[in-house]
C-alpha positions in Angstrom: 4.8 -16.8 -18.4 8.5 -16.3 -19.1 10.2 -13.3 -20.4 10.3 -14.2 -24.3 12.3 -10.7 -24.7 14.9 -11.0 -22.5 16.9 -13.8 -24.6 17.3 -10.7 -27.2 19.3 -8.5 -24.1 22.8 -9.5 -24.2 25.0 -6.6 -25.5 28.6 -7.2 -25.4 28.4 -9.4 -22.0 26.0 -7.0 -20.2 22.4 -7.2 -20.1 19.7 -4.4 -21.5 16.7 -4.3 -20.8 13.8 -4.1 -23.4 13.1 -0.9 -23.4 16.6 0.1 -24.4 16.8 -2.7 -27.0 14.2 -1.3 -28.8 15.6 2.7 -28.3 18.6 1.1 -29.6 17.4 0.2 -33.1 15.5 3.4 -33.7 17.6 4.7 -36.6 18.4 1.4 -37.8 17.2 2.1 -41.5 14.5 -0.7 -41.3 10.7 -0.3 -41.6 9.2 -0.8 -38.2 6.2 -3.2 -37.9 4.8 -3.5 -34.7 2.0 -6.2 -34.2 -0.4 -6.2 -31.2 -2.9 -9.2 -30.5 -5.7 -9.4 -27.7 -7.8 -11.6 -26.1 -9.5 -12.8 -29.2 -9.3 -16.5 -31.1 -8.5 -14.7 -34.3 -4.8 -14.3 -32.8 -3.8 -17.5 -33.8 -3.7 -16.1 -37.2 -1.1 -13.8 -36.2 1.9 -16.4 -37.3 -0.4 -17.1 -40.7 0.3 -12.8 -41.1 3.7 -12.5 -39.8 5.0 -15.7 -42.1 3.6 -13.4 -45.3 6.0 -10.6 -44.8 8.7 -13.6 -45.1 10.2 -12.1 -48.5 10.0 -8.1 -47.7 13.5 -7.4 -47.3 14.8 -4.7 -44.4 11.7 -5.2 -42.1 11.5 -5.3 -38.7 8.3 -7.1 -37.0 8.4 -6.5 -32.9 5.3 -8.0 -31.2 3.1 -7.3 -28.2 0.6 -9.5 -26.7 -1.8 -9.1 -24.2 -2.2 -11.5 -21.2 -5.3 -12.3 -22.8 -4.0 -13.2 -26.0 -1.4 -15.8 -25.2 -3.8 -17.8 -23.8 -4.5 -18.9 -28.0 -0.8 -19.1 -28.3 0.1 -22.3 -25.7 1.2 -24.9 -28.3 -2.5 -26.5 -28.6 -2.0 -27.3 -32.0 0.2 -26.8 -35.5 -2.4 -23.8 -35.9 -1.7 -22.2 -32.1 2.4 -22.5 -31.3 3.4 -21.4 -27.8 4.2 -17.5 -27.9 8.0 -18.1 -27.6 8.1 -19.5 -30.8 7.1 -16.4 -32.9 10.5 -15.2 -32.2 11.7 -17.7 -34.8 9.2 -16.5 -37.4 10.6 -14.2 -39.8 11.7 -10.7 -39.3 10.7 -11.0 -35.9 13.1 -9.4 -33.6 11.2 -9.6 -30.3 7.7 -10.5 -28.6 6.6 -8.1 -25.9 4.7 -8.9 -22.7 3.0 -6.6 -19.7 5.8 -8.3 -17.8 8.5 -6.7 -19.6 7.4 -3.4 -19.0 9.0 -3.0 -15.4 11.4 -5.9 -15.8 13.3 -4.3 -13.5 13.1 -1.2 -11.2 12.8 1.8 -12.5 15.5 4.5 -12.1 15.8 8.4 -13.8 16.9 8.0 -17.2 15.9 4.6 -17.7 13.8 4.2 -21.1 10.3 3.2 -20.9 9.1 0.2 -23.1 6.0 1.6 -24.1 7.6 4.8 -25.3 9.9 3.6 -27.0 8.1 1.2 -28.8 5.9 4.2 -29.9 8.7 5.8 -30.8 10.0 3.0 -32.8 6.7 1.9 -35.1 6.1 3.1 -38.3 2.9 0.9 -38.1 0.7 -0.2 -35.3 -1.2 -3.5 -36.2 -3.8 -4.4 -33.6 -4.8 -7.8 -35.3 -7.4 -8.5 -33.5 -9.2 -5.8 -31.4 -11.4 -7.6 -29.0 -14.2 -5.8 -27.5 -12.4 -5.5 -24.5 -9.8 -3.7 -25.8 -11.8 -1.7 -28.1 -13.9 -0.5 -24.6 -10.3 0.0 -22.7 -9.0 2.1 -25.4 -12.1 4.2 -26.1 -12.3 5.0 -22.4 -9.1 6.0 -22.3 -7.8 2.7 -19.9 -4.4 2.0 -20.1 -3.5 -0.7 -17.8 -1.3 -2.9 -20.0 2.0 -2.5 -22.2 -0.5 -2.4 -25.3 -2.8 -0.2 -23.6 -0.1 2.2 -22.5 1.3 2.3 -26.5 -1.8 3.0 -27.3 -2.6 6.4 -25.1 0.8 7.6 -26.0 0.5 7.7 -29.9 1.4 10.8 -31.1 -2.0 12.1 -32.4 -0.2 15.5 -33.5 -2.6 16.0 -36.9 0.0 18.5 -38.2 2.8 15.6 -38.2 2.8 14.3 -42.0 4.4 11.5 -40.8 2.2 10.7 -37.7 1.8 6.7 -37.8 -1.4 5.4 -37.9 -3.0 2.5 -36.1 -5.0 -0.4 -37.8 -7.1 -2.2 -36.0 -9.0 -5.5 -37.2 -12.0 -6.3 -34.4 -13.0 -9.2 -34.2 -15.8 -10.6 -31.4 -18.9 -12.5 -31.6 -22.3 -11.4 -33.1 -24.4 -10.5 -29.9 -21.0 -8.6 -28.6 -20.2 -6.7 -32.1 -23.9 -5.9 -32.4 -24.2 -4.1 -29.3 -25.1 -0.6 -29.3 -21.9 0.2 -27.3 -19.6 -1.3 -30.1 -21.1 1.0 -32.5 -20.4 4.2 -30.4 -16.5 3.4 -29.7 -16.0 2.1 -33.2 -17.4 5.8 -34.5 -14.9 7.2 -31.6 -11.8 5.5 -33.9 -13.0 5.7 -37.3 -15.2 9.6 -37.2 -13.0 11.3 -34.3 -9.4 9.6 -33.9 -8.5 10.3 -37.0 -4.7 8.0 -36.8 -7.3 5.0 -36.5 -7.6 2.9 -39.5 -10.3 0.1 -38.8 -10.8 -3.1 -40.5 -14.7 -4.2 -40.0 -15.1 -7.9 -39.4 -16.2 -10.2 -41.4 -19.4 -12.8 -41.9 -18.7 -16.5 -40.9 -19.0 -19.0 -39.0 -17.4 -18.3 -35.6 -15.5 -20.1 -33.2 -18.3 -20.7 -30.8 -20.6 -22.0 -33.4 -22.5 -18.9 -34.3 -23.3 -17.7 -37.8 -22.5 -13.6 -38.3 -20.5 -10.4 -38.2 -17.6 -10.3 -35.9 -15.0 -12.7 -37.3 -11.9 -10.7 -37.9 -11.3 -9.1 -41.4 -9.3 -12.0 -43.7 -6.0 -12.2 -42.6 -5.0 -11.8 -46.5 -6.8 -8.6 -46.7 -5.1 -7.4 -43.6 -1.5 -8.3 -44.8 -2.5 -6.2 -47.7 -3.2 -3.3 -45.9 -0.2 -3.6 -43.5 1.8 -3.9 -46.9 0.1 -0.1 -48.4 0.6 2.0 -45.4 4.3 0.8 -45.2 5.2 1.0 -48.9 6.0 -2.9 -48.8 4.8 -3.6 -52.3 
C-alpha cells in the first residue's frame, strides 16, 4: 500500500513527515474532523459521509484507516474508490495509514502521529466499529495507528472541552448478538464516558443475512458528526 500522506509533505522544498504536518495545523482556526474506518463493508460509505460536509465552510477532515478497512477501498466499483482518492474529496487534507506511523526512524523530539492527531481532533468518528476493533479497544490493544489514537484520548472528565469519540458498529447478526458484544459495548456507553455509540441498524446485510448489525444510516451519522461540532 503506498503512503497516500506523504504527497501532502513538501514544505518549502524539504520534506515533513506526517506527524509534524498534522502538529503543524493545530491552531489553524479550522474545526478538526477526524474520520477512522475498520475492517467492516460499511466503510465504503465513508466517501458517501465525507462528500456531505462538502458545503461546511472552515473544516478540516484528516482520515485514518485500518489495514483492514482498505481492503473495501481498492477501486472495485463507483461505490468503493481506491483509498488514494479520498484525498480529493472535500475538505480532506490527508488519509492516514499504520504505515505512516514510523515512516521514518524515530529520533528525540520527533512528533508522534498518533499524538498529534489526538491532539489535533475536535471529533473522533469511528464509522464503522467492527467487532474487532470494538474487542481491541475494550481490552485495551493498541497495535495500530487507530488503536494507538484511541488509548491516548484524553479521558480527563474535568476537561469541558474533552473530545468525545463516536463510534457507529456495524457486524453481522450472530457477531453483534454475542454476549461478548454486549459487555464491551456497556464498557463505551455505561463506563467510558467520552464514548458516544451509534447502535446498528436492521437490514439486510452484506452476506445475505436479515438483522441487527448494519451500521447506523450514514445520514443519521452525518447528523451527529454535524451536532457535536456545531456544523449546523
Amino acid at each position: 500500500m503506498p503512503n497516500i500522506s506523504a504527497a501532502n509533505f513538501e514544505f518549502r522544498g524539504a520534506y515533513r513527515t506526517p506527524a509534524a504536518d498534522v502538529a503543524a495545523t493545530l491552531h489553524d482556526g479550522k474545526t478538526h474532523l477526524l474520520l477512522a474506518a475498520s475492517g467492516s463493508v460499511a466503510t465504503i460509505k465513508l466517501p458517501l459521509i465525507i462528500s456531505s460536509f462538502a458545503n461546511r465552510s472552515n473544516l478540516s477532515i484528516r482520515i485514518v484507516l485500518t489495514k483492514s478497512a482498505t481492503h473495501f477501498l481498492a477501486g472495485q466499483s463507483p461505490e468503493q474508490p481506491t483509498v488514494a482518492s479520498l484525498t480529493s474529496l472535500p475538505h480532506v487534507d490527508s488519509v492516514h495509514l499504520d504505515e505512516d506511523e514510523w515512516i521514518e526512524p524515530w529520533t528525540r523530539d520527533s512528533k508522534i502521529l498518533h499524538i498529534e492527531l489526538r491532539r489535533w481532533a475536535h471529533l473522533l468518528a469511528i464509522v464503522p466499529m467492527s467487532a474487532n476493533l470494538l474487542a481491541k479497544v475494550t481490552g485495551g490493544l493498541c497495535d495500530d495507528l487507530l488503536t494507538n489514537i484511541i488509548r491516548a484520548w484524553d479521558i480527563d472528565s474535568s476537561n469541558p472541552k474533552r473530545p468525545t469519540i463516536i463510534a457507529a458498529p456495524a457486524m453481522n447478526t450472530m457477531m453483534w448478538a454475542h454476549p461478548l458484544t454486549a459487555k464491551q459495548i456497556a464498557i463505551l456507553n455505561e463506563e467510558w464516558g467520552w464514548f458516544e455509540v451509534l447502535p446498528p441498524q436492521v437490514k439486510t446485510l452484506a452476506c445475505g443475512d436479515i438483522g441487527q448489525g448494519g451500521m447506523c444510516d450514514w445520514n443519521e451519522i452525518v447528523t451527529v458528526i454535524e451536532k457535536r461540532l456545531a456544523l449546523t
